[in-house]
C-alpha positions as a Markdown table, in Angstrom:
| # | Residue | x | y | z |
|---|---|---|---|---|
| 1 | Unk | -23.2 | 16.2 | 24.7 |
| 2 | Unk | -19.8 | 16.4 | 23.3 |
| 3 | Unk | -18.8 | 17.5 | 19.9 |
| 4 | Unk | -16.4 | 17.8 | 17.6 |
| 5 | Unk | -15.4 | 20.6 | 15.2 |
| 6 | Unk | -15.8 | 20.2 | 11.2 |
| 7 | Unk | -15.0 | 21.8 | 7.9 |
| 8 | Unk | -15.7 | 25.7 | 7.8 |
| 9 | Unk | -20.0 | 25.9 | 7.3 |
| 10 | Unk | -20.3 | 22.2 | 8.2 |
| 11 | Unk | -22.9 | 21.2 | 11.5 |
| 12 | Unk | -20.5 | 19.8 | 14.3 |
| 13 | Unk | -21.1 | 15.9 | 14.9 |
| 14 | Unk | -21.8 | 14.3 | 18.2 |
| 15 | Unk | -18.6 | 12.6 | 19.9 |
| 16 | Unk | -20.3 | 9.8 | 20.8 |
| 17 | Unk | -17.1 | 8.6 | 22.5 |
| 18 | Unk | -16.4 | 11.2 | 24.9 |
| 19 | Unk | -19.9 | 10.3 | 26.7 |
| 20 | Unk | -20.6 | 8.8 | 29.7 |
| 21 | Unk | -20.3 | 5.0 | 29.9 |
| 22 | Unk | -23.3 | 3.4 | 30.8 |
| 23 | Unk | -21.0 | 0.5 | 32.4 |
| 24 | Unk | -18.5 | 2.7 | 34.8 |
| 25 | Unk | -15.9 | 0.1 | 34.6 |
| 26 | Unk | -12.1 | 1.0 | 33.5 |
| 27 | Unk | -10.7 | -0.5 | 30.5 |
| 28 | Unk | -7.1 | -1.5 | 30.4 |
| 29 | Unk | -6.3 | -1.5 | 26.8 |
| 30 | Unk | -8.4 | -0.7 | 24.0 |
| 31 | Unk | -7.0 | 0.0 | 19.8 |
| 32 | Unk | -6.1 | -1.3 | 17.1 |
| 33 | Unk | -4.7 | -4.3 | 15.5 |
| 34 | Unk | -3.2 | -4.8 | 12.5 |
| 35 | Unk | -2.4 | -2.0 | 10.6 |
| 36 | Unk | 0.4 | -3.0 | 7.5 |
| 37 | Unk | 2.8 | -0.7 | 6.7 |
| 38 | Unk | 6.4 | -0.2 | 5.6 |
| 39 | Unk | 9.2 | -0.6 | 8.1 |
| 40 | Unk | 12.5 | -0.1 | 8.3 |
| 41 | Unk | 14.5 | -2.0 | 10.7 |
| 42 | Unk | 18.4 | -1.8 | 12.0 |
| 43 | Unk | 20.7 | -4.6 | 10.0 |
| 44 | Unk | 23.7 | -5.8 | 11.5 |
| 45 | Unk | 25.2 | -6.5 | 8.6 |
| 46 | Unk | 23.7 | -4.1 | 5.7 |
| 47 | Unk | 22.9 | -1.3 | 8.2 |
| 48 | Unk | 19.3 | -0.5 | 7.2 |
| 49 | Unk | 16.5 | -3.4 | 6.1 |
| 50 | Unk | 12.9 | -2.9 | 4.6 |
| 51 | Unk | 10.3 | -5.3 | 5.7 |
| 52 | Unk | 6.6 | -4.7 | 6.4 |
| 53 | Unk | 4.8 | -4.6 | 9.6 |
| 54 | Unk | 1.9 | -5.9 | 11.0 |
| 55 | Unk | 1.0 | -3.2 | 14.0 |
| 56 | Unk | -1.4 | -3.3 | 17.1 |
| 57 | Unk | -1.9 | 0.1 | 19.2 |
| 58 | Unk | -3.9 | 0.8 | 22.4 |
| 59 | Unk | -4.1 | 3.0 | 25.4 |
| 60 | Unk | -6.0 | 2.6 | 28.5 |
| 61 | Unk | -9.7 | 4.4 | 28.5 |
| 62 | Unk | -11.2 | 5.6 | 31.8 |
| 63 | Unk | -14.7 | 4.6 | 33.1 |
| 64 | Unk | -16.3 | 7.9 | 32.4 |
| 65 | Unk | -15.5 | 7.6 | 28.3 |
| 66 | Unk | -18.2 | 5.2 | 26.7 |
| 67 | Unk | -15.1 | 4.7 | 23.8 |
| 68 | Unk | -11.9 | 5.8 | 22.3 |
| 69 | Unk | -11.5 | 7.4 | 18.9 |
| 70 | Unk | -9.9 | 4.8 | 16.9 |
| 71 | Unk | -8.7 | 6.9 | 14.0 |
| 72 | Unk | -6.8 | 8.8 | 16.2 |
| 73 | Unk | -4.3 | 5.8 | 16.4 |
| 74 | Unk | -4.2 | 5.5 | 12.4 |
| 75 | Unk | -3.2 | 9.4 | 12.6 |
| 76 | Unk | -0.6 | 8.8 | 15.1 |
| 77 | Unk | 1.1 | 6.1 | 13.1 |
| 78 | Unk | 1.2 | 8.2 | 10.0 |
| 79 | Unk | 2.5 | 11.1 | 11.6 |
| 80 | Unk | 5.4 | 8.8 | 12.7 |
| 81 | Unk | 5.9 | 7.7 | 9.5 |
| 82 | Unk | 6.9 | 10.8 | 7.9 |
| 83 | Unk | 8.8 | 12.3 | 10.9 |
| 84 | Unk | 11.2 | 8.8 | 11.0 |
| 85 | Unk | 11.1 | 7.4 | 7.7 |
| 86 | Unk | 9.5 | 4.7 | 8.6 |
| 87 | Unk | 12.7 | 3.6 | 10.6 |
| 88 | Unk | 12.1 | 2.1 | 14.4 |
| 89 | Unk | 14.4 | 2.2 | 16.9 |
| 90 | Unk | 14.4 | 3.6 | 20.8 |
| 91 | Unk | 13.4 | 7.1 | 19.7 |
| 92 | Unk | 10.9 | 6.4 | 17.4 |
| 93 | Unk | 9.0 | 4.2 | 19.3 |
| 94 | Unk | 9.1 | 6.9 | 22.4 |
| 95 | Unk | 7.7 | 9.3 | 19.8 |
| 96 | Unk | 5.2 | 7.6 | 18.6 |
| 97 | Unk | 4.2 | 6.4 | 22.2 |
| 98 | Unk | 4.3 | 10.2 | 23.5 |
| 99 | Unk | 2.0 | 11.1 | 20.4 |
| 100 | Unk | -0.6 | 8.2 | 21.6 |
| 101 | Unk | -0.8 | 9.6 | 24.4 |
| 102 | Unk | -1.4 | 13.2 | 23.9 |
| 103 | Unk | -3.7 | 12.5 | 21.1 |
| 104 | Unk | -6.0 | 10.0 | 23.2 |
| 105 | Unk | -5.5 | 11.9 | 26.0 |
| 106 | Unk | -4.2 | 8.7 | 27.8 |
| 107 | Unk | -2.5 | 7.6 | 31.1 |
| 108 | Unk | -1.0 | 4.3 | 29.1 |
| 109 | Unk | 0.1 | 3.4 | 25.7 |
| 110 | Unk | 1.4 | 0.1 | 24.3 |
| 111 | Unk | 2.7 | -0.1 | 20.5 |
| 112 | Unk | 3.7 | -4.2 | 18.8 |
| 113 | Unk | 5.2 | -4.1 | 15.7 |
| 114 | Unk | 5.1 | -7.2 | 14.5 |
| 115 | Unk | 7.6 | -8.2 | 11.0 |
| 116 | Unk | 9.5 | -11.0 | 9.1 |
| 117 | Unk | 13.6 | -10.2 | 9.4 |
| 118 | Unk | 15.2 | -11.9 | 7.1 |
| 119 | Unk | 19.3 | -13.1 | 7.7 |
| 120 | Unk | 21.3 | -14.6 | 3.9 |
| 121 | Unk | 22.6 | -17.9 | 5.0 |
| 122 | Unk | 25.0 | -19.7 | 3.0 |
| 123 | Unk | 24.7 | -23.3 | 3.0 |
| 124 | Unk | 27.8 | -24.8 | 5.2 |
| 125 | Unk | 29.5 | -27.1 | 1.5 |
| 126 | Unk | 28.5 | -25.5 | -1.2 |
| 127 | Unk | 28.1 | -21.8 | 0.2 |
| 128 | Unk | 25.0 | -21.3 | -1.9 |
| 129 | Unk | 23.0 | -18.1 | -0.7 |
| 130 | Unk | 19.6 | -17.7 | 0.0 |
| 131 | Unk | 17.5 | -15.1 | 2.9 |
| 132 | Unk | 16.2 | -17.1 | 6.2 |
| 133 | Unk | 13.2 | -15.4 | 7.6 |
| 134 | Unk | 12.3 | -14.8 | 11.3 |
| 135 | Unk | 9.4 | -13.8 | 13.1 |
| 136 | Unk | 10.1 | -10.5 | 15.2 |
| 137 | Unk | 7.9 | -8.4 | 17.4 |
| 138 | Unk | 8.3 | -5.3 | 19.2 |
| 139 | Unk | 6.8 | -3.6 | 21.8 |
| 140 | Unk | 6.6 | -0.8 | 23.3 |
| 141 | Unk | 5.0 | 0.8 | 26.7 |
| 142 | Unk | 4.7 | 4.1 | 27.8 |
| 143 | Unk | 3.1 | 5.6 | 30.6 |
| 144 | Unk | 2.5 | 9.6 | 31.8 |
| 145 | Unk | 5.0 | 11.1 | 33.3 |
| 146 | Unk | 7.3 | 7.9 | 32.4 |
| 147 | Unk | 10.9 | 9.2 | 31.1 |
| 148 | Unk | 11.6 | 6.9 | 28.4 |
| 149 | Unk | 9.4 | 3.4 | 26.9 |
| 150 | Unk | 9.5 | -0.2 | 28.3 |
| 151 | Unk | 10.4 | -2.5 | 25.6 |
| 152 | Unk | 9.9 | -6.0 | 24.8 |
| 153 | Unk | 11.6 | -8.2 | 21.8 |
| 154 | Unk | 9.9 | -11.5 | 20.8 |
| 155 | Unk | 11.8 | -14.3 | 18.3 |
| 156 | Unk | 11.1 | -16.9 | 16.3 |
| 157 | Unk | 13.5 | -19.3 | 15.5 |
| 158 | Unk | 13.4 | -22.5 | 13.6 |
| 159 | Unk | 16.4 | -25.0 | 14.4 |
| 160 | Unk | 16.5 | -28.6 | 13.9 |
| 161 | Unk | 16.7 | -31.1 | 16.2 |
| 162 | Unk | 17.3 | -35.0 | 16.4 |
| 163 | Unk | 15.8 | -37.1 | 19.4 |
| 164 | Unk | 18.3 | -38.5 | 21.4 |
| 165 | Unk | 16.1 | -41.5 | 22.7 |
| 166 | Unk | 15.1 | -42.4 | 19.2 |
| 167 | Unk | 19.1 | -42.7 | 18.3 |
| 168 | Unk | 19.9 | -44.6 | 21.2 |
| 169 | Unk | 17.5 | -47.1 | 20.6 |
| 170 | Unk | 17.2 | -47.6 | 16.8 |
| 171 | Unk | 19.3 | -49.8 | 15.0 |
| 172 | Unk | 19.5 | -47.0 | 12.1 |
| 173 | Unk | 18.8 | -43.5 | 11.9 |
| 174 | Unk | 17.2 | -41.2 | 14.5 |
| 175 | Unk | 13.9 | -38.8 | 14.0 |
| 176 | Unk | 14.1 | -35.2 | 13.2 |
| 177 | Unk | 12.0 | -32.2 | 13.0 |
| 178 | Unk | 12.1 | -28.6 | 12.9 |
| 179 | Unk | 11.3 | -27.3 | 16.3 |
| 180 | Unk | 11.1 | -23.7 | 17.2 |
| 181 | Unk | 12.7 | -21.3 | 19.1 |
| 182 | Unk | 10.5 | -18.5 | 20.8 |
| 183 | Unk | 12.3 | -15.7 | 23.0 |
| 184 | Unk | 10.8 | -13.1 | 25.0 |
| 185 | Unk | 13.1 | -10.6 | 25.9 |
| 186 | Unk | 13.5 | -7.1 | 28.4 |
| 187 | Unk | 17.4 | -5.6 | 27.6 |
| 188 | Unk | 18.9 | -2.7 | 29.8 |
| 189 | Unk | 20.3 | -1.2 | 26.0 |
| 190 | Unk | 20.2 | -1.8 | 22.4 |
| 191 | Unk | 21.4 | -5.8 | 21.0 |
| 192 | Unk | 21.0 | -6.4 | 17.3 |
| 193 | Unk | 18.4 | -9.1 | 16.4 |
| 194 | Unk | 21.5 | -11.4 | 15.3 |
| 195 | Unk | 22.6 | -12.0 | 18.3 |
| 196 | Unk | 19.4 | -13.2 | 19.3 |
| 197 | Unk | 19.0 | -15.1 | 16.4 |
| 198 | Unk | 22.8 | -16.7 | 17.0 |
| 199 | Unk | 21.9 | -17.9 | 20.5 |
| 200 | Unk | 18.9 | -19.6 | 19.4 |
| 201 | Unk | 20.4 | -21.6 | 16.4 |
| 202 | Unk | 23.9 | -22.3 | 18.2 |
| 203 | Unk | 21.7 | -23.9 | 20.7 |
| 204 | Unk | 19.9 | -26.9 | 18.4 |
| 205 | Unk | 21.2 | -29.7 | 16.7 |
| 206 | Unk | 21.5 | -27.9 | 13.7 |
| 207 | Unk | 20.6 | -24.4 | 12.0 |
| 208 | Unk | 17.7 | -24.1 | 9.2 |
| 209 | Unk | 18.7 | -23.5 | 5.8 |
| 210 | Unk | 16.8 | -22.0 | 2.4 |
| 211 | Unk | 18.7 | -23.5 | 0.1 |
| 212 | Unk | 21.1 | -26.7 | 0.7 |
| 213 | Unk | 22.4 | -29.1 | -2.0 |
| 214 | Unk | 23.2 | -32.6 | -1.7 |
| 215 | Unk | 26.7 | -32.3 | 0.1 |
| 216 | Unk | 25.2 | -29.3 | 2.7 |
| 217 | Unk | 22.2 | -32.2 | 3.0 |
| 218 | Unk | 24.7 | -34.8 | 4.4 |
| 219 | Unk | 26.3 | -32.2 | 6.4 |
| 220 | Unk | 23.8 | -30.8 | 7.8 |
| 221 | Unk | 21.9 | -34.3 | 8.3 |
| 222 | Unk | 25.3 | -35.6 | 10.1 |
| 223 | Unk | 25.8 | -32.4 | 12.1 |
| 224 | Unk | 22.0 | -32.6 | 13.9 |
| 225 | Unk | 22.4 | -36.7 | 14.2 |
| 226 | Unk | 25.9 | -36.1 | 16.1 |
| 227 | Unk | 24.5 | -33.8 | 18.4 |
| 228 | Unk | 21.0 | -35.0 | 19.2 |
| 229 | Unk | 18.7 | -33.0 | 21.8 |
| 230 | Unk | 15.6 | -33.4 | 23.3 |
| 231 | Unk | 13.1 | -30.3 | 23.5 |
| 232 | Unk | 14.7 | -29.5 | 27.0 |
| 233 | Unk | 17.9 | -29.5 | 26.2 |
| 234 | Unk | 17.5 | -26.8 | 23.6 |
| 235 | Unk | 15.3 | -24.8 | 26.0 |
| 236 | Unk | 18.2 | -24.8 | 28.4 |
| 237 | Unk | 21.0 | -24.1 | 26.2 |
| 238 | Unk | 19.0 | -21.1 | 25.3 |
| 239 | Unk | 18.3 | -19.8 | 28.6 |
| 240 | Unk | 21.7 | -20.7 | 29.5 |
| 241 | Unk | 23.4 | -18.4 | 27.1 |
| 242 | Unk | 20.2 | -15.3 | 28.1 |
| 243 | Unk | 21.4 | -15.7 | 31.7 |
| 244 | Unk | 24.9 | -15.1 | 31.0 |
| 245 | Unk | 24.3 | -12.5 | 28.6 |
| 246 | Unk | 25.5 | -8.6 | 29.4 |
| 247 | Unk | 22.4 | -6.7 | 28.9 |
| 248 | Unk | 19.3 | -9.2 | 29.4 |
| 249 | Unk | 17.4 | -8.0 | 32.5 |
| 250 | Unk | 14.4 | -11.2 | 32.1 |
| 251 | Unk | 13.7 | -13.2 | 29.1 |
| 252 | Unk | 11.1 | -16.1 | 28.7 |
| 253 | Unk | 12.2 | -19.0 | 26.3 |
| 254 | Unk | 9.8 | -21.5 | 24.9 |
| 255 | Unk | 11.1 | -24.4 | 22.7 |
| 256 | Unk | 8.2 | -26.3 | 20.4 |
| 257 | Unk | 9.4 | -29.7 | 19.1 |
| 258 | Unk | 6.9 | -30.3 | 15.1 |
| 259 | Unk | 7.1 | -33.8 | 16.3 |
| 260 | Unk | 7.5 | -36.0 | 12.7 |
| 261 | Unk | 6.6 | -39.3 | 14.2 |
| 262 | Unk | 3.7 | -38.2 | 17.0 |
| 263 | Unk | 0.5 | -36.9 | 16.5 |
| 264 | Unk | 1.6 | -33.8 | 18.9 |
| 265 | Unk | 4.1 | -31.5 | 19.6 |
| 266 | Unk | 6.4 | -31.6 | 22.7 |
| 267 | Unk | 7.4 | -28.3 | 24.5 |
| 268 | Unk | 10.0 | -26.5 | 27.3 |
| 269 | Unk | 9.9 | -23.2 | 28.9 |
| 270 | Unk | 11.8 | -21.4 | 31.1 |
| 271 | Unk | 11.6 | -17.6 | 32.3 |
| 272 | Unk | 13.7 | -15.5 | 34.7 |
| 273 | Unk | 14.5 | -12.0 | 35.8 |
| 274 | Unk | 18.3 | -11.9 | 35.7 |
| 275 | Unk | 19.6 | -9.8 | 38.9 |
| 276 | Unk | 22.7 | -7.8 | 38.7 |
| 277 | Unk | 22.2 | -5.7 | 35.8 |
């Protein structure tokens, strides 16, 4: 039976993980989930922003192991933290991926960070100020022998929208609701979150706002009812715009509608590898 070393004069303890499975049957990812800690995230427009991050970590664990050792990922996240500062970006990530794997002894890792981003917008009359948040997650894959990670970027993105049906045959006034925005997202280089965020809000009846007053109310309100869209329209402006984009190699979209006057929501989705790039 395996063990592990211990303090100087201390018995060893069993590694209960490193023996045989009674079940020889391969396990594709096994970890962690949610582990909070500080984050640092690239900022378009201030450089650097701190948010906090929800994280899930795993690796793959051969038949022949009965477990993995779980602290191992805790370790390998801290270690991270004090080497970059709690900053993630591209070389980071690899890092921290490379560690999982030595540390497990793995053929696979996968890291999601998962965190709000927050954008000020100013209201479009009165230009009052206030911080939008957005759900982000990244993740990142990394295999043995493997030169560099495979990331993916997920969105959330509230918009408005206004029903196009309900304005053509109402005598006054239309429905709204908040729908949202979901992206999936594979990228041949580095594109700031804002961009993604731009696509998504350019592509509804109207952006989301924090803090509006009574003229951005009427503008906004007017803006959404002058350009009402159904759930599928959204969903294919958005995919639209990821098709033509420079450095998106596949993206999934999914648009959810927070119907106000049905008891359900309504939803579009579209996802393509883009060729060419």
């Amino acid at each position: 039976m395996s063990t592990t070393s211990n303090t100087a004069g201390a018995p060893s303890l069993m590694d209960v993980q490193s023996s045989p499975s009674s079940v020889a049957l391969d396990i594709d990812r096994v970890g962690v989930k949610h582990v909070e800690l500080p984050l640092v995230v690239k900022d378009r427009d201030k450089g650097r922003q701190h948010t906090v991050a929800s994280v899930d970590m795993g690796v793959d664990l051969p038949a022949a192991y009965k477990g993995t050792h779980m602290s191992r990922f805790v370790e390998a996240l801290e270690n991270w933290r004090e080497a970059s500062g709690e900053e993630l970006d591209y070389n980071s990530m690899k890092r921290l991926l490379s560690d999982v794997l030595t540390r497990l002894n793995a053929h696979r890792a996968y890291a999601k960070f998962s965190f709000p981003y927050f954008r000020t917008r100013r209201a479009p009359v009165s230009g009052q100020a206030a911080p939008v948040r957005y759900l982000c997650r990244l993740t990142g894959e990394l295999e043995q022998g493997q030169e560099g990670p495979r990331f993916l970027l997920e969105l959330e993105i509230p918009v408005t929208t206004v029903c196009p049906c309900s304005k053509a045959i109402s005598r006054a006034g239309a429905h709204g609701q908040r729908a949202l925005v979901r992206m999936g997202i594979r990228m041949s280089r580095f594109e700031w979150l804002e961009g993604f965020i731009d696509i998504a809000e350019e592509s509804g009846s109207a952006p989301i706002y924090t803090l509006l007053k009574r003229p951005d109310e009427k503008f906004v309100t007017e803006q959404a009812y002058d350009n009402a869209l159904f759930v599928e329209d959204v969903v294919r402006n958005v995919a639209t715009k990821l098709e033509q984009h420079a450095h998106v190699t596949w993206f999934r979209v999914e648009v959810e509608s927070e119907e106000s006057i049905h008891g359900h929501n309504a939803f579009a989705s579209i996802e393509r590898s883009v060729s060419g790039k």
